[in-house]
N, C-alpha and C positions, 0 to 999 in steps of 0.2 A: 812657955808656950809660944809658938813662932806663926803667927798666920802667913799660908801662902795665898799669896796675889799675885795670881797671873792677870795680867792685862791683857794679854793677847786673847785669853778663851774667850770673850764676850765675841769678838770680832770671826774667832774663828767659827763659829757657834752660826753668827746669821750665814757666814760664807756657805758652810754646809748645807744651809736652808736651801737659798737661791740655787744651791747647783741641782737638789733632789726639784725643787716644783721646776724648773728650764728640763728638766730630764722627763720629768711625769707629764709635762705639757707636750712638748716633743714627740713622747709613746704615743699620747691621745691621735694626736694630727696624724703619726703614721698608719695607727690602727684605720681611722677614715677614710684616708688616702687609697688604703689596702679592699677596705670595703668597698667604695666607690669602682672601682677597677673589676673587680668581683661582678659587681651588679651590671657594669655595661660590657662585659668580655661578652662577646657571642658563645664562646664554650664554658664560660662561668655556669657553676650546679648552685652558687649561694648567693640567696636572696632576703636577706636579713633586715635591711636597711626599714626606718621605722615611715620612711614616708609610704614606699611599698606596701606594710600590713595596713597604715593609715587608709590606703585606695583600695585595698580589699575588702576591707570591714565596715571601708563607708555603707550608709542606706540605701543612697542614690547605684553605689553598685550591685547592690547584691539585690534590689529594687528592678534592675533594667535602666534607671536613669540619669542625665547627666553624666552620662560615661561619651566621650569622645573617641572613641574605637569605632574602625567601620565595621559592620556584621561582613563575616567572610561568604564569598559570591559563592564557596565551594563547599560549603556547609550541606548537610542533609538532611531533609525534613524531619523530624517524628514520627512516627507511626505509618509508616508503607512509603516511606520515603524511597525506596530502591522499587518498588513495585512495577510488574512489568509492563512497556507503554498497550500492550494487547487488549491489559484490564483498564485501563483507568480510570472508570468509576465505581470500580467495586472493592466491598472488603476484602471476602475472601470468595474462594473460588467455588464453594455453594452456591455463590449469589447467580453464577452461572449456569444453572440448571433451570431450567424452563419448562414450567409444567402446564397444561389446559384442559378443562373439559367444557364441552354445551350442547347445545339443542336447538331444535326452532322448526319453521316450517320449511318446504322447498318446493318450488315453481320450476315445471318445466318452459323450455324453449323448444318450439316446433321446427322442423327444416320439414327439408325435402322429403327423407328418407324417413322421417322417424313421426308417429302419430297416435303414440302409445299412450302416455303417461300423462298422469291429472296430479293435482295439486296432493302434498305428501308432506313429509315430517324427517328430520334428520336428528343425529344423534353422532356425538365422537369425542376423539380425547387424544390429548399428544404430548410429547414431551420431546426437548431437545437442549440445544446451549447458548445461552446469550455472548456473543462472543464482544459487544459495548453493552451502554442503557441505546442506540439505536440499532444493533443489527443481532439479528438473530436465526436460526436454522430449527426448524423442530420438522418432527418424522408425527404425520398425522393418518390416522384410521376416524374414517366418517363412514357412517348407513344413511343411507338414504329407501324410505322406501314411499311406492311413489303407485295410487291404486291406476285401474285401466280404462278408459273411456268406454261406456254402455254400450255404444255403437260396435267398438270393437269387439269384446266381449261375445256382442250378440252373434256378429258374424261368425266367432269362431265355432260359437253353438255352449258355449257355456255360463256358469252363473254369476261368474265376479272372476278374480284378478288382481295380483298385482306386482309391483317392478320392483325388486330389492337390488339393489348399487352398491358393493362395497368398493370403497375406495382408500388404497395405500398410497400414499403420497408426500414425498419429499418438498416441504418448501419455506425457503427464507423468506423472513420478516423485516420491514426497513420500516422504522419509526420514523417519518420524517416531518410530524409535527410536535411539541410537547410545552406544555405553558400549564402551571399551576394546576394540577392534577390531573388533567385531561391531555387528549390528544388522536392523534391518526396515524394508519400506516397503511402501507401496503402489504400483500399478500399472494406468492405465486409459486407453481413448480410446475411438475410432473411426477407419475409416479405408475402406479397399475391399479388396474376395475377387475372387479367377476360383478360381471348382472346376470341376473335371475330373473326371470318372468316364469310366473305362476298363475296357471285359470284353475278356478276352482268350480264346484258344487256345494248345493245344501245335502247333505249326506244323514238316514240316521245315525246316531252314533251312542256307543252306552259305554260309559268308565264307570268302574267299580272303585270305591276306596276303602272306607270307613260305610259307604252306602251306593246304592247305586245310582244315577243318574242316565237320564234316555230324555236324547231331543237331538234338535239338529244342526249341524257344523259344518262349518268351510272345509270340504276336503279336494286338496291339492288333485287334481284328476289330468293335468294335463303342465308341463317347463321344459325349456329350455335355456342352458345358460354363454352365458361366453364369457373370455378373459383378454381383455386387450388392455393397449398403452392411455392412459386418462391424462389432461394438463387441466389448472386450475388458476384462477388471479384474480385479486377483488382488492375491496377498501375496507377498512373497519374505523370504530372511532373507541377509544378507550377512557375510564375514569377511575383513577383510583380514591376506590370512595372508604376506603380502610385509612386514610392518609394518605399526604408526599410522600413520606417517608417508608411507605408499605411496601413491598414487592408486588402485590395482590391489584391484578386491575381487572375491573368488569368490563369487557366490552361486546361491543356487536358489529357484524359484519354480512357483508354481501360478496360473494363470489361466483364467478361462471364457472363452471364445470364441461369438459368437454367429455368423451367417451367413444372410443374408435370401435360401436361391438358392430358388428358384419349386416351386410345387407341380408335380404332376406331371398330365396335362390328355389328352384323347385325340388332343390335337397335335402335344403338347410331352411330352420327358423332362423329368424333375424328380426331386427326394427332398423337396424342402420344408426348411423351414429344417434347419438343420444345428447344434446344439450341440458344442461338443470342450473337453477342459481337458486344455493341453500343461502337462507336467509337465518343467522345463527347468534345467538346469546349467550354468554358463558363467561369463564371466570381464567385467567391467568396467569400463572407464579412467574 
């Protein structure tokens, strides 16, 4: 039996070693080298690197915190971020629909020409579009009816009397007070009148229904009407007592009324212009 003893295998043996880990070390550093270049290429797609997932997954990032990044100037808000500057206090485009109704009493103004009308009551309703939370346009229908002075009345030889004003009329709204629920605006246009003056009588009079009935009632025995150009402008003050946050505001308001109806002629009925300031209570969308 002959043992072989090579001397040299021990020797060759580590040589092999050192050459594979100087190679396997070598890969590593090129692989790095590779990544690193990857990550700061401008047209690099691979973003591997572990300090990168490390700054993703932090707390502080994904918290909003301790992130060193400026917020970009070009960014766009959330929820109505593009919305148009026409609206900009409202959500959606309902919020711009404007609705009102009220009531109340109405006080004439005497001139020259007109010596008709005694204290009366008004009633109407309108709707239009809020085009901000300050300015607005709505299309309003108001009655005004309004009884006739005794004196008159008597001269003309009848029992009673009275002045019916319908008024169509165009006009914007300009809020230009508002603090913590409350507030003020203005109120003004133009638009178109029919008045009616009506003298009446105590008449008998009998309706039948279910039974009959017999006594006596205001019958119309004598009118005249006319349709002329009307302008109107007051103050109001408002509360929204539903909430801030409500559409809904109560308010009330004073306005002049003008009314261009015709003189009075040896051919024609008339009173001549017509002054009133409806004094009005009512509710607002």
């Amino acid at each position: 039996m002959v043992a072989n003893c090579d001397r040299n295998g021990p020797l060759t043996r580590r040589v092999l070693i050192a050459v594979s880990a100087f190679a396997i070390a070598f890969s590593l550093q090129a692989a790095a080298q590779s990544t690193s270049a990857a990550d700061n290429s401008p047209n690099g797609r691979t973003f591997s690197s572990s300090t990168a997932y490390q700054a993703y997954l932090s707390t502080e990032a994904l918290l909003g915190g301790g992130s060193s990044a400026e917020p970009s100037a070009s960014a766009s808000p959330q929820y109505g971020g593009n919305r148009s500057t026409a609206y900009p206090r409202y959500e959606s485009r309902m919020s711009h629909v404007a609705f009102e109704a009220g009531g109340g009493f109405t006080s004439p103004i005497g001139n020259d020409t007109h010596g008709y009308d005694t204290y009366g009551y008004n009633a109407g309703a309108g709707a239009g579009w809020n085009f901000s939370k300050k300015f607005g346009a709505l299309f309003e229908y108001q009655y005004n009816r309004n009884k006739i002075p005794g004196a008159t009345i008597a001269a003309v030889g009848a029992q009673g009397g009275n002045i019916n004003t319908h008024l169509f009329m165009f006009n914007p709204v300009y809020y230009f007070y508002s603090r913590k629920g409350t507030g003020a605006y203005v109120v003004g246009g133009a638009g178109y009148s029919r008045k009616v003056t009506n003298f009446t009588d105590l008449q008998s009079v009998q309706e039948c229904y279910y039974f009959c009935y017999y006594g006596y009632a205001p019958v119309t025995v004598d009118h005249f009407s006319s349709n002329q150009a009307a302008a109107d402008g007051g103050l109001g003050v408002f509360f929204k007592a539903f909430g801030p946050d409500s559409r809904a505001k109560l308010f009330a308001e004073a306005r002049y009324v003008w009314v261009d109806s015709p003189k009075p002629t040896q051919t024609t009925n008339g009173e001549g212009t017509e002054g009133l300031i409806p004094v009005t209570f009512g509710i607002r969308f």
